[in-house]
mmCIF file as Biopython writes it, N, C-alpha, C and O atoms, coordinates in Angstrom:
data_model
#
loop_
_atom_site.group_PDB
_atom_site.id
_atom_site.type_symbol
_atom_site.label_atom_id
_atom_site.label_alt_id
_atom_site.label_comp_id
_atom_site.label_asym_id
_atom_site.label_entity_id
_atom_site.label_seq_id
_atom_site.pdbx_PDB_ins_code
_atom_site.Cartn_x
_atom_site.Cartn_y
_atom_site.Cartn_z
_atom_site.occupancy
_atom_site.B_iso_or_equiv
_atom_site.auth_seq_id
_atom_site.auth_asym_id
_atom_site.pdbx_PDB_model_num
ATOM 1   N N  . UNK A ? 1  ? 22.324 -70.752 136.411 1.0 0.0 1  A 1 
ATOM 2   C CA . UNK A ? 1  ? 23.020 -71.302 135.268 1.0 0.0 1  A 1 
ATOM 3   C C  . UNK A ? 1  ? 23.275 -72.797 135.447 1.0 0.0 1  A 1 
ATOM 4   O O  . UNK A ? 1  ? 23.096 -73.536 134.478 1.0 0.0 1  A 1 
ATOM 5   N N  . UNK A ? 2  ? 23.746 -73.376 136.807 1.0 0.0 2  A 1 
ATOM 6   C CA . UNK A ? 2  ? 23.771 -74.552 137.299 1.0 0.0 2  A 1 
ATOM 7   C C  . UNK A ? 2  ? 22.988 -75.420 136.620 1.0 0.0 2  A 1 
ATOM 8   O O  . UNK A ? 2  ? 23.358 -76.293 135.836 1.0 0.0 2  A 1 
ATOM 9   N N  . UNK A ? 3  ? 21.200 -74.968 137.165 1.0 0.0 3  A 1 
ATOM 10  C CA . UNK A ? 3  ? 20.605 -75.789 136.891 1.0 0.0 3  A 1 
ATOM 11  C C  . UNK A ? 3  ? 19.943 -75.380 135.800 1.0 0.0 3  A 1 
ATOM 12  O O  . UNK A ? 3  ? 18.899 -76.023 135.913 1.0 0.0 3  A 1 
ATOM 13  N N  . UNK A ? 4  ? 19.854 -74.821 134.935 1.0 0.0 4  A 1 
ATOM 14  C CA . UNK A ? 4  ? 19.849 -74.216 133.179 1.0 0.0 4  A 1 
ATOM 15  C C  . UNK A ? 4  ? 20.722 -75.508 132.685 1.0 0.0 4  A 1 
ATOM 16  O O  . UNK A ? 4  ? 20.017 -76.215 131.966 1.0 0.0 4  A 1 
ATOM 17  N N  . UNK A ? 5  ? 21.914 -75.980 132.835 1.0 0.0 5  A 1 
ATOM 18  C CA . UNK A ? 5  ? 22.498 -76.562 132.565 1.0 0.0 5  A 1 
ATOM 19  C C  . UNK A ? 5  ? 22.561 -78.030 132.530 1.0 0.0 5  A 1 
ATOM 20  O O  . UNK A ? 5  ? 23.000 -78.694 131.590 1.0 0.0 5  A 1 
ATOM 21  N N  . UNK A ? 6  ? 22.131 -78.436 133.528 1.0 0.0 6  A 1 
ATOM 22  C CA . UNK A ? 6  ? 21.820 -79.733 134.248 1.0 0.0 6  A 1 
ATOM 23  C C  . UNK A ? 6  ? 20.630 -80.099 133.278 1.0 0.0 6  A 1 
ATOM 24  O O  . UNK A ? 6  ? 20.667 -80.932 132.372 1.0 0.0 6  A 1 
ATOM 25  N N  . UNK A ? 7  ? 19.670 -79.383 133.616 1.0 0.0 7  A 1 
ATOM 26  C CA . UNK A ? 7  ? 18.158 -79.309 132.766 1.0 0.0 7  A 1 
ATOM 27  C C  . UNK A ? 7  ? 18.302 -79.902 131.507 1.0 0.0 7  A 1 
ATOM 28  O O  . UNK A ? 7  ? 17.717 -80.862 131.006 1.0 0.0 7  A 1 
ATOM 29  N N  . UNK A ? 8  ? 19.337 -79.034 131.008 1.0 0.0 8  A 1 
ATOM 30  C CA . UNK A ? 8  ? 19.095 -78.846 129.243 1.0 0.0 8  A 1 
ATOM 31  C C  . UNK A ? 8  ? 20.146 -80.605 128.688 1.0 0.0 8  A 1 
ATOM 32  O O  . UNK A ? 8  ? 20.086 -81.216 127.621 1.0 0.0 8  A 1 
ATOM 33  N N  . UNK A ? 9  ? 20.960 -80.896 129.914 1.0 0.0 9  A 1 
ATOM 34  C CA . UNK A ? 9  ? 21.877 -81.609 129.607 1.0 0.0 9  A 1 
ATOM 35  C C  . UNK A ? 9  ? 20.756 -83.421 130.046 1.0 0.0 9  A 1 
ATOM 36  O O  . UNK A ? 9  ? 20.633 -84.408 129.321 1.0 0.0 9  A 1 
ATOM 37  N N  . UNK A ? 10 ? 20.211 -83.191 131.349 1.0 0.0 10 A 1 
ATOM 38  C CA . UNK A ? 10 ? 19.415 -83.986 131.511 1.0 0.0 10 A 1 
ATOM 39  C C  . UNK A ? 10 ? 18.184 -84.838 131.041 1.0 0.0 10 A 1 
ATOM 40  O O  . UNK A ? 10 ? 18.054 -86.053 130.895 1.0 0.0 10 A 1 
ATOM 41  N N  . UNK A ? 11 ? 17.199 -83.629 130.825 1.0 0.0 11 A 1 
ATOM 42  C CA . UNK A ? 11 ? 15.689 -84.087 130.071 1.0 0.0 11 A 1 
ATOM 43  C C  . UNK A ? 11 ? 15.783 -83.014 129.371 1.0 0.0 11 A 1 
ATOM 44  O O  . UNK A ? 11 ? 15.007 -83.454 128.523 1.0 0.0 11 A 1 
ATOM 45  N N  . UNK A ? 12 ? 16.008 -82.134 129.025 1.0 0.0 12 A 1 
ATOM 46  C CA . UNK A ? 12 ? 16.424 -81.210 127.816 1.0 0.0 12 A 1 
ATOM 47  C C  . UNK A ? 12 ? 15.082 -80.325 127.668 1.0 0.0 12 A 1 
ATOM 48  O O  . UNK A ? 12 ? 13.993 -80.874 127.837 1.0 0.0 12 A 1 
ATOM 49  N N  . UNK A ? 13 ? 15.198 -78.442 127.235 1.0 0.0 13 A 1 
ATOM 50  C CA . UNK A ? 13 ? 14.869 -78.208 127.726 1.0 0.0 13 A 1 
ATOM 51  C C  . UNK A ? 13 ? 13.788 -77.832 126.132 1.0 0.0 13 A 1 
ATOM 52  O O  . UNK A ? 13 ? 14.097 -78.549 125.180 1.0 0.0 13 A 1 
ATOM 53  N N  . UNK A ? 14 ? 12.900 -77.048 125.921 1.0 0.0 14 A 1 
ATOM 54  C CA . UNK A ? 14 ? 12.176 -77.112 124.593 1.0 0.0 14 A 1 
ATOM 55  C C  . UNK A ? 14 ? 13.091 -76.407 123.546 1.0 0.0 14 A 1 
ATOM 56  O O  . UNK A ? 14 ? 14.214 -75.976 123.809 1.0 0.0 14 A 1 
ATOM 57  N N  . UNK A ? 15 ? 12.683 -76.360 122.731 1.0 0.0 15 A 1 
ATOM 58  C CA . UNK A ? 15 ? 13.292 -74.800 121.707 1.0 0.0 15 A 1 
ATOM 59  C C  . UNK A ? 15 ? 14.680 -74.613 122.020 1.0 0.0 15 A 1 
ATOM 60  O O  . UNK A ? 15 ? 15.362 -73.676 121.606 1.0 0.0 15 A 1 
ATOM 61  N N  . UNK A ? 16 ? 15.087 -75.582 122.802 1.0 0.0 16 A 1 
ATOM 62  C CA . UNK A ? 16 ? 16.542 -74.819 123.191 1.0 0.0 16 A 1 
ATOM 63  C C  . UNK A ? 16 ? 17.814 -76.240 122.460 1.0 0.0 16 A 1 
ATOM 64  O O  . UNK A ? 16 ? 17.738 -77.460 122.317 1.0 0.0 16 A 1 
ATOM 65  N N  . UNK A ? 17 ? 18.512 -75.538 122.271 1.0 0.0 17 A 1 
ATOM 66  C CA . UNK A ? 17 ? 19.460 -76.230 120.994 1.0 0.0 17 A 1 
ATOM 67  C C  . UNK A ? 17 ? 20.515 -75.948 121.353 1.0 0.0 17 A 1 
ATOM 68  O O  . UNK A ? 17 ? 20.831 -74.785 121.103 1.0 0.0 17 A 1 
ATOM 69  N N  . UNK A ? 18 ? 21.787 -76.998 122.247 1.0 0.0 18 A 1 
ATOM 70  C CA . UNK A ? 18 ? 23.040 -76.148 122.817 1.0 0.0 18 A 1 
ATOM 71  C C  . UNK A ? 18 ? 24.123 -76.963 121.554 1.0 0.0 18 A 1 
ATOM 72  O O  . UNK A ? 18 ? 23.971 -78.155 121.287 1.0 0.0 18 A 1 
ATOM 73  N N  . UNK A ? 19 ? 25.164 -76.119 120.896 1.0 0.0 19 A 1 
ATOM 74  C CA . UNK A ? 19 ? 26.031 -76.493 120.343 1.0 0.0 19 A 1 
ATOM 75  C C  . UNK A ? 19 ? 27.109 -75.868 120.640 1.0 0.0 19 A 1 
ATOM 76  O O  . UNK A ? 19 ? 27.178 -74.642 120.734 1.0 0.0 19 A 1 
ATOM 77  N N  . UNK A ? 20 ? 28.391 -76.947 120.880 1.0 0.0 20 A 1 
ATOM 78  C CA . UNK A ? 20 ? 29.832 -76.320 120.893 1.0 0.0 20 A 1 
ATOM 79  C C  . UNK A ? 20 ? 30.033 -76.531 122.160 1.0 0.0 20 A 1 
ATOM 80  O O  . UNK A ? 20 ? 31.143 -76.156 122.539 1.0 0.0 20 A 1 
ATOM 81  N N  . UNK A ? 21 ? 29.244 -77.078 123.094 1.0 0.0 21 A 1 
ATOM 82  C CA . UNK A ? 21 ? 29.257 -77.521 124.577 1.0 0.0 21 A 1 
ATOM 83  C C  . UNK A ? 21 ? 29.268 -78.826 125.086 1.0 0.0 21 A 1 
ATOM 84  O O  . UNK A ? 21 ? 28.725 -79.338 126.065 1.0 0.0 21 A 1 
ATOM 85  N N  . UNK A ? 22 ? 30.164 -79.345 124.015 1.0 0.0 22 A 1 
ATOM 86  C CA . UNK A ? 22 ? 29.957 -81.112 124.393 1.0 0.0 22 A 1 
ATOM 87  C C  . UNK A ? 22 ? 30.735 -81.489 125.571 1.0 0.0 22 A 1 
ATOM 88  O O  . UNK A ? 22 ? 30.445 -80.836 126.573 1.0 0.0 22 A 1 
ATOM 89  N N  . UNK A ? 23 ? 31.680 -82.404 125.720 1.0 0.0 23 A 1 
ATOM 90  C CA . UNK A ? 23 ? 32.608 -82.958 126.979 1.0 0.0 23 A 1 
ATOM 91  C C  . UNK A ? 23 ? 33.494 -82.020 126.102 1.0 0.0 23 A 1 
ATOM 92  O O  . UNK A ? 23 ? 33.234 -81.722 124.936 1.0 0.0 23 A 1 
ATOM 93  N N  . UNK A ? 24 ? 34.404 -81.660 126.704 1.0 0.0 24 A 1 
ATOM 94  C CA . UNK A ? 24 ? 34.660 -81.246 128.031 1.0 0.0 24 A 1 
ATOM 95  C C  . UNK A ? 24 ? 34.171 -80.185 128.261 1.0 0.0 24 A 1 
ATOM 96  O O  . UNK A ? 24 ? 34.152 -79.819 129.436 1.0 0.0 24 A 1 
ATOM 97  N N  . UNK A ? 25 ? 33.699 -79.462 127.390 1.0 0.0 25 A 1 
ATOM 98  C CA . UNK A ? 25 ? 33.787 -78.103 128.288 1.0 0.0 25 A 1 
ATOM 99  C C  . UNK A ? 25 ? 32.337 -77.452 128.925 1.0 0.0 25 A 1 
ATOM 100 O O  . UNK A ? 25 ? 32.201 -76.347 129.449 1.0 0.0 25 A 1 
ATOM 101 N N  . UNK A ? 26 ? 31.411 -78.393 128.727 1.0 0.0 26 A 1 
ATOM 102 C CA . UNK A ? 26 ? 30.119 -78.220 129.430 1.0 0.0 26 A 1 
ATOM 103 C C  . UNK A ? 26 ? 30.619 -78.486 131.334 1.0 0.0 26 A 1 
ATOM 104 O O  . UNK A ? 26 ? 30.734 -77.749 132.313 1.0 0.0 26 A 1 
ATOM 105 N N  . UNK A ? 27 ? 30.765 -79.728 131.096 1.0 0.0 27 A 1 
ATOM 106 C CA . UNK A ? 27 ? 31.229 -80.582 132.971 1.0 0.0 27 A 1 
ATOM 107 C C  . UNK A ? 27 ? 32.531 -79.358 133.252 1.0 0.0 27 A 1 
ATOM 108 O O  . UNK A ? 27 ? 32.513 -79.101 134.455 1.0 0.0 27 A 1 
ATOM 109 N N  . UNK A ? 28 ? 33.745 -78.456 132.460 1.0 0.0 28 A 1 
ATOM 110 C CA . UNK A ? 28 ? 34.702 -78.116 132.730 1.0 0.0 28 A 1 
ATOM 111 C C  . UNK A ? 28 ? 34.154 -76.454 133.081 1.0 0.0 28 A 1 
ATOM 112 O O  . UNK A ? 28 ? 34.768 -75.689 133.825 1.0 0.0 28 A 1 
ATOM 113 N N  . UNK A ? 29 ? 32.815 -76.105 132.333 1.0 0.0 29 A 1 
ATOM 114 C CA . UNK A ? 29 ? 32.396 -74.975 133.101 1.0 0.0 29 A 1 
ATOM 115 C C  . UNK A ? 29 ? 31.472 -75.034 134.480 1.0 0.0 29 A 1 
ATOM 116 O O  . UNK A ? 29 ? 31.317 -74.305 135.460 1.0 0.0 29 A 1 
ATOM 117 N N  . UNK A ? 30 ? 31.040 -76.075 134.100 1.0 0.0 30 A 1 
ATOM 118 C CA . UNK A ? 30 ? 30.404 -76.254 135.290 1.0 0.0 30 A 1 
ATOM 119 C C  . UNK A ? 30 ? 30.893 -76.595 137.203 1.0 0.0 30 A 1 
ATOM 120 O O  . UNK A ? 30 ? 30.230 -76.405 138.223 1.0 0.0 30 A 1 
ATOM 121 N N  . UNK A ? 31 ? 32.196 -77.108 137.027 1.0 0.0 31 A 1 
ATOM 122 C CA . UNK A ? 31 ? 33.153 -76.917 137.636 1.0 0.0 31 A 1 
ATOM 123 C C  . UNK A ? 31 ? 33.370 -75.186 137.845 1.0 0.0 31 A 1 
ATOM 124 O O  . UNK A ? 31 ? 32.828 -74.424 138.645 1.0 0.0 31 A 1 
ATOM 125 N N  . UNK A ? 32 ? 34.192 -74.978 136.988 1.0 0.0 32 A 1 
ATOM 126 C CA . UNK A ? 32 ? 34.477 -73.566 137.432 1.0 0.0 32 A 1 
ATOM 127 C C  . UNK A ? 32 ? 33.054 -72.524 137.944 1.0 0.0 32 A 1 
ATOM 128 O O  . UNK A ? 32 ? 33.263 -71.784 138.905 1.0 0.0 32 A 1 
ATOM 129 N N  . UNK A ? 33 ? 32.390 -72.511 137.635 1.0 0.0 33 A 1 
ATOM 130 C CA . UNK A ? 33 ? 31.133 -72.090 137.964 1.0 0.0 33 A 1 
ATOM 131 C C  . UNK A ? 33 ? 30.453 -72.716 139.674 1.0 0.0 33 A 1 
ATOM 132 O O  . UNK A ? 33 ? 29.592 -72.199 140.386 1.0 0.0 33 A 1 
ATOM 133 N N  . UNK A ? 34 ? 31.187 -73.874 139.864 1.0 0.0 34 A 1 
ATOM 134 C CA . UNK A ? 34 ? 30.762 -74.155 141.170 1.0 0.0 34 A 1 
ATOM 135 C C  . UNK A ? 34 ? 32.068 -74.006 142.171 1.0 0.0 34 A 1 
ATOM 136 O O  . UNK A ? 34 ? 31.909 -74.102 143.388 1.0 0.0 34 A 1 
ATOM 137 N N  . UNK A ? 35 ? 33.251 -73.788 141.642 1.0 0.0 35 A 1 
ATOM 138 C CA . UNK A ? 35 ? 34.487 -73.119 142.018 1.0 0.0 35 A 1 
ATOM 139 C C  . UNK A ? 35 ? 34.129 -71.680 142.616 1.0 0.0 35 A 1 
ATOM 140 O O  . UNK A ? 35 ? 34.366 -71.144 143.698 1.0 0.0 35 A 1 
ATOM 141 N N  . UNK A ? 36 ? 33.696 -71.423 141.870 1.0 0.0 36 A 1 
ATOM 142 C CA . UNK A ? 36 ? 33.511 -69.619 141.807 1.0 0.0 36 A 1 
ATOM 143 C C  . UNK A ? 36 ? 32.771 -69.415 143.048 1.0 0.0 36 A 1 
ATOM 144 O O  . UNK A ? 36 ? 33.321 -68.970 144.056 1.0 0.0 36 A 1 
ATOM 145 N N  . UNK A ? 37 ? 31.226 -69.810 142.986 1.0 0.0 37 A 1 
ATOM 146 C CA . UNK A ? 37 ? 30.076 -70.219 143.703 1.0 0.0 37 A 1 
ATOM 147 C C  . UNK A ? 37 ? 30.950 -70.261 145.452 1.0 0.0 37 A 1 
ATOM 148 O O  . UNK A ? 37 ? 30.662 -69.419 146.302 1.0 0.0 37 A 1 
ATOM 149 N N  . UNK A ? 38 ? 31.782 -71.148 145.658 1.0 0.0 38 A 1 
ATOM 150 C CA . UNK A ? 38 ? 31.805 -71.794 146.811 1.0 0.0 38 A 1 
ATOM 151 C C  . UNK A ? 38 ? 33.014 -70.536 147.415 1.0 0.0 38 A 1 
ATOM 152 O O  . UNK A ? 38 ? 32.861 -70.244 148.601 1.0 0.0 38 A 1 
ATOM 153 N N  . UNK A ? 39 ? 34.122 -69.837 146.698 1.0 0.0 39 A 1 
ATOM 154 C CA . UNK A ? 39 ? 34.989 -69.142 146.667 1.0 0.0 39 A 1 
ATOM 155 C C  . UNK A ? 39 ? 34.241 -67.830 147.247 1.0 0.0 39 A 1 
ATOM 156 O O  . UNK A ? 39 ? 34.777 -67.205 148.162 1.0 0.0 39 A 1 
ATOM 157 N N  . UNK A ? 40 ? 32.906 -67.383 146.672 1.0 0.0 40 A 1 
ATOM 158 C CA . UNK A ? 40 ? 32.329 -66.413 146.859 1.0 0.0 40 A 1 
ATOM 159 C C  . UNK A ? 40 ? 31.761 -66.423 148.460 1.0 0.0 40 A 1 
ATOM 160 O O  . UNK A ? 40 ? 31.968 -65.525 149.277 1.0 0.0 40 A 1 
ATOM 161 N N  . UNK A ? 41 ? 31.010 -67.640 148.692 1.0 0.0 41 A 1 
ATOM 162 C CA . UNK A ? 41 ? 30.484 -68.077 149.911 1.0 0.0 41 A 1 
ATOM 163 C C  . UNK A ? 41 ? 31.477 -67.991 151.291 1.0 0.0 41 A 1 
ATOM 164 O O  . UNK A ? 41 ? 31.283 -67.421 152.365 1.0 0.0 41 A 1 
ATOM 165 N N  . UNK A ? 42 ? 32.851 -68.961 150.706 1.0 0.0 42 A 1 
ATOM 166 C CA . UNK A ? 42 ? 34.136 -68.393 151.662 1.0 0.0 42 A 1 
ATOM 167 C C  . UNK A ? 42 ? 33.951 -66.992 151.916 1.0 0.0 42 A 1 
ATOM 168 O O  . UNK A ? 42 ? 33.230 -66.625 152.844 1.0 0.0 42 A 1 
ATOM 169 N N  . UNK A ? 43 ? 34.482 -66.267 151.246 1.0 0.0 43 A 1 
ATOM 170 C CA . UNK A ? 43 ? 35.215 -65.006 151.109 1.0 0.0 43 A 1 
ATOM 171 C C  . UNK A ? 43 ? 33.929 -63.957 151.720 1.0 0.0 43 A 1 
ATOM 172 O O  . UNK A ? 43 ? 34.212 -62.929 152.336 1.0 0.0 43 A 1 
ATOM 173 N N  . UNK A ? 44 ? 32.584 -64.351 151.470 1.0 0.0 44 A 1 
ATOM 174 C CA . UNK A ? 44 ? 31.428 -63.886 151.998 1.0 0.0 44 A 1 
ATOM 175 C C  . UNK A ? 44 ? 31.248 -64.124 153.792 1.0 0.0 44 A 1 
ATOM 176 O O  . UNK A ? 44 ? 30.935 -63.331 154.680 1.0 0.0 44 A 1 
ATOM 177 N N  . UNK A ? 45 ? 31.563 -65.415 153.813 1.0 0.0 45 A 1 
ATOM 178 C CA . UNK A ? 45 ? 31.059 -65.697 155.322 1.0 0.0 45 A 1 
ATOM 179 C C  . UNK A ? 45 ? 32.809 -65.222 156.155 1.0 0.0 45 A 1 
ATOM 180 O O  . UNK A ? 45 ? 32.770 -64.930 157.350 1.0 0.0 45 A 1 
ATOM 181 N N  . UNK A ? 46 ? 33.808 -65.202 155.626 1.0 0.0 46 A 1 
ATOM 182 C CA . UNK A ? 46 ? 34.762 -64.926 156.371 1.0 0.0 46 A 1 
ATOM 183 C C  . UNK A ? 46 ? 34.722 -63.744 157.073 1.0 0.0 46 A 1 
ATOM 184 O O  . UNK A ? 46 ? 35.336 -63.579 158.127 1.0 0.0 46 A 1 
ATOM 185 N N  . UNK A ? 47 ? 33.969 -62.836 156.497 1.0 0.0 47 A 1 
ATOM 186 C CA . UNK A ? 47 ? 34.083 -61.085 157.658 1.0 0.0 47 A 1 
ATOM 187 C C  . UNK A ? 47 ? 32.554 -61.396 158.509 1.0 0.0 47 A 1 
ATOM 188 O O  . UNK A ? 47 ? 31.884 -60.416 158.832 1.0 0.0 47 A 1 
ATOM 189 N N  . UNK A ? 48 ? 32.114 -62.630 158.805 1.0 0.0 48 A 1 
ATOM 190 C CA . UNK A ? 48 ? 31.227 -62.675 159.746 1.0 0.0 48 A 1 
ATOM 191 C C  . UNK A ? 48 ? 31.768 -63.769 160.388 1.0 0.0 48 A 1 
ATOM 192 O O  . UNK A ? 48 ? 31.219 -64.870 160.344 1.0 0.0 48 A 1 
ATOM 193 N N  . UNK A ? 49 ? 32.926 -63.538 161.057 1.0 0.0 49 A 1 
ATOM 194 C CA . UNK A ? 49 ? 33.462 -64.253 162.129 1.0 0.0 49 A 1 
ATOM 195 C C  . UNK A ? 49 ? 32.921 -63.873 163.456 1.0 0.0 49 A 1 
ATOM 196 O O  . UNK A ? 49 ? 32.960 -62.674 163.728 1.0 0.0 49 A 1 
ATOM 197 N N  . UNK A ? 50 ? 32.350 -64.814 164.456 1.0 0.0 50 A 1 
ATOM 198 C CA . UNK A ? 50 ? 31.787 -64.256 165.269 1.0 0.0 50 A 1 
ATOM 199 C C  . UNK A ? 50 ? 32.690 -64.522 166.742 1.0 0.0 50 A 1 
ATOM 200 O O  . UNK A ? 50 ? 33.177 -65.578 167.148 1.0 0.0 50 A 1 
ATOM 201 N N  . UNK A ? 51 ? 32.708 -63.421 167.244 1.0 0.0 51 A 1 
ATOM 202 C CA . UNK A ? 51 ? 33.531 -63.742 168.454 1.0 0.0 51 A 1 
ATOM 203 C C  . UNK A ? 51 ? 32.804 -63.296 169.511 1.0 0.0 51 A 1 
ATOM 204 O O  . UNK A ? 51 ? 31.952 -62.409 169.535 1.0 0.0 51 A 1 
ATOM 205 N N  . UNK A ? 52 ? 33.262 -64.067 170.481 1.0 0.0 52 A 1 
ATOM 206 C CA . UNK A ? 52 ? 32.441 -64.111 171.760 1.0 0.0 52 A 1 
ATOM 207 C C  . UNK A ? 52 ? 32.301 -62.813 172.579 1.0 0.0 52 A 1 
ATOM 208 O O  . UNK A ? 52 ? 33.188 -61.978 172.403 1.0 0.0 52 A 1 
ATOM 209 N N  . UNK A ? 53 ? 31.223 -62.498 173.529 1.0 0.0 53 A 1 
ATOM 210 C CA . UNK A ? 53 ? 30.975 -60.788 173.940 1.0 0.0 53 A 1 
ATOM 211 C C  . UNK A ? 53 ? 31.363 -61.038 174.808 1.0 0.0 53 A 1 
ATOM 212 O O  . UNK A ? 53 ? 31.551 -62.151 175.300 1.0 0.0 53 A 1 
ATOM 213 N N  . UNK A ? 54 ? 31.651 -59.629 175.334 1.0 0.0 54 A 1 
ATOM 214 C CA . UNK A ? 54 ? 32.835 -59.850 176.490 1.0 0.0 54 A 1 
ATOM 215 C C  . UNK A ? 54 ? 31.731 -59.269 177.778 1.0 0.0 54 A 1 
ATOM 216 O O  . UNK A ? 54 ? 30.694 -58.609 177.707 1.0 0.0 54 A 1 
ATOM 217 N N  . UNK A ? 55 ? 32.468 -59.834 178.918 1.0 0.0 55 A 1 
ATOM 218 C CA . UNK A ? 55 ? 31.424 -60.166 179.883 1.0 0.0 55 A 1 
ATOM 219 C C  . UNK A ? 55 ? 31.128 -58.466 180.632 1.0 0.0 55 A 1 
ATOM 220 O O  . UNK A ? 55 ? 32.044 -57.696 180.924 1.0 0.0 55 A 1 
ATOM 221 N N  . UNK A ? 56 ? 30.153 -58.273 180.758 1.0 0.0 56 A 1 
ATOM 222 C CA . UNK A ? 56 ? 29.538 -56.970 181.591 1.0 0.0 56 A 1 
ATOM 223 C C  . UNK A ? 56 ? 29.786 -56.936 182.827 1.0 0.0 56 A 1 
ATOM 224 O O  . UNK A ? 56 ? 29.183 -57.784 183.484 1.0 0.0 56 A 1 
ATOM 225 N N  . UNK A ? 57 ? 30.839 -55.878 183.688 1.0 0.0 57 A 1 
ATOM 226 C CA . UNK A ? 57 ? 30.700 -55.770 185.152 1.0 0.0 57 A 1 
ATOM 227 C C  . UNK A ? 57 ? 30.269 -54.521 185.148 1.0 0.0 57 A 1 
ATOM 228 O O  . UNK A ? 57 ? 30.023 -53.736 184.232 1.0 0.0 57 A 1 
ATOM 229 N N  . UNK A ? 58 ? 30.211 -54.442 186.349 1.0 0.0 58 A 1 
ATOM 230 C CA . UNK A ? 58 ? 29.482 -52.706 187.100 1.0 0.0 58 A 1 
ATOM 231 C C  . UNK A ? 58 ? 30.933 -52.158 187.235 1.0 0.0 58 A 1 
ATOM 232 O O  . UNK A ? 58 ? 31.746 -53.010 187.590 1.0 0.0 58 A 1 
ATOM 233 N N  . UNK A ? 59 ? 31.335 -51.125 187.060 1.0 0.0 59 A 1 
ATOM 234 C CA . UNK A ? 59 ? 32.712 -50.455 188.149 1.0 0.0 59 A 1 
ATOM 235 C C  . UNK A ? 59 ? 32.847 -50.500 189.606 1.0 0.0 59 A 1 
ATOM 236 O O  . UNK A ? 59 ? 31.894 -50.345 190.370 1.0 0.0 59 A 1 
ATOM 237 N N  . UNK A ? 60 ? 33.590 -50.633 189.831 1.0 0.0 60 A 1 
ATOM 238 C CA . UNK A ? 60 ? 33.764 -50.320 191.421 1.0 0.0 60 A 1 
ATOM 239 C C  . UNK A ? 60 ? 33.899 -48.971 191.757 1.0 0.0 60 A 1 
ATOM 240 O O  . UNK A ? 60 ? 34.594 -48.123 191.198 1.0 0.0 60 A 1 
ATOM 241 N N  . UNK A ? 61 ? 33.024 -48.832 192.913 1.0 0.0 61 A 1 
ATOM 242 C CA . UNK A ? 61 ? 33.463 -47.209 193.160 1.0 0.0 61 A 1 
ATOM 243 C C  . UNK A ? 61 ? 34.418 -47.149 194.011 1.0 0.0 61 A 1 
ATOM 244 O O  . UNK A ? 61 ? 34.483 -47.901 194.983 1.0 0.0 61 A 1 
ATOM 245 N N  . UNK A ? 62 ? 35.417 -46.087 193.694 1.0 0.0 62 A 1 
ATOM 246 C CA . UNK A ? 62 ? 36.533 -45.645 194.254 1.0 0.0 62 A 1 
ATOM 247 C C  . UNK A ? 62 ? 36.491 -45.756 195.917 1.0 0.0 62 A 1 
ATOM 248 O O  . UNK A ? 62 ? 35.527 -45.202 196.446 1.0 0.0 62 A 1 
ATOM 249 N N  . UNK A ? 63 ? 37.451 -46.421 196.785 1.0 0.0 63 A 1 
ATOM 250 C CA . UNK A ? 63 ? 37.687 -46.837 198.060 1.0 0.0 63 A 1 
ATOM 251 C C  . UNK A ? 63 ? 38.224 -45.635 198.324 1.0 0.0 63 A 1 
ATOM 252 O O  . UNK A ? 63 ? 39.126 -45.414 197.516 1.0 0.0 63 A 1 
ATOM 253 N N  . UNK A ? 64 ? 38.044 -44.559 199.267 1.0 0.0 64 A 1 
ATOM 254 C CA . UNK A ? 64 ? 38.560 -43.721 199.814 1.0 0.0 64 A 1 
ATOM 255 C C  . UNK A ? 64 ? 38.981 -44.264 201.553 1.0 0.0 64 A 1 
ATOM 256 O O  . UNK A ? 64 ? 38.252 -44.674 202.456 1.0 0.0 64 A 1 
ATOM 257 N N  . UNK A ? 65 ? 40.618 -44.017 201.479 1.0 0.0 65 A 1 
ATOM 258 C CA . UNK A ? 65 ? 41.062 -44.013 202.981 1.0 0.0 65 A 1 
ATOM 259 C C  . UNK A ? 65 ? 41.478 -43.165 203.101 1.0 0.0 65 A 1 
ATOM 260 O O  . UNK A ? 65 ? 42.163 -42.436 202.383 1.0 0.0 65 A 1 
ATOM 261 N N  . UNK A ? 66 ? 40.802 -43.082 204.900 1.0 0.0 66 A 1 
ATOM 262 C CA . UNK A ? 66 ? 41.274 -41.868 205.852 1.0 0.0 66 A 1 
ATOM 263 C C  . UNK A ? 66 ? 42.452 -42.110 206.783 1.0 0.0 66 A 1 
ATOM 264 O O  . UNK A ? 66 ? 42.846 -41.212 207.527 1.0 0.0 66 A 1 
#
């Protein structure tokens, strides 16, 4: 939609005819739309927090005294 937008607003796109989308509320969706976008990306990459593996030993075998 971003760049649908950009396009049509830039070099414009054929057959296509946008009305009722002048200032403000073309740049004011487009905002929210890249609000959204970046909110999603947060909220996406936050449960792939990566934490460090924890280090591998062998057990010790049990010391028996006589």
């Amino acid at each position: 939609m971003i760049l649908g937008f950009a396009l049509s607003c830039a070099v414009g796109l054929s057959a296509y005819q946008e009305e009722g989308w002048g200032p403000p509320y073309g740049i004011l969706s487009m905002v929210a739309e890249v609000v959204f976008i970046g909110a999603f990306f947060t909220w996406y990459g936050a449960g792939k927090v990566h934490t460090p593996a924890a280090s591998v030993t062998r057990p010790t075998p049990p010391v028996h005294v006589r």
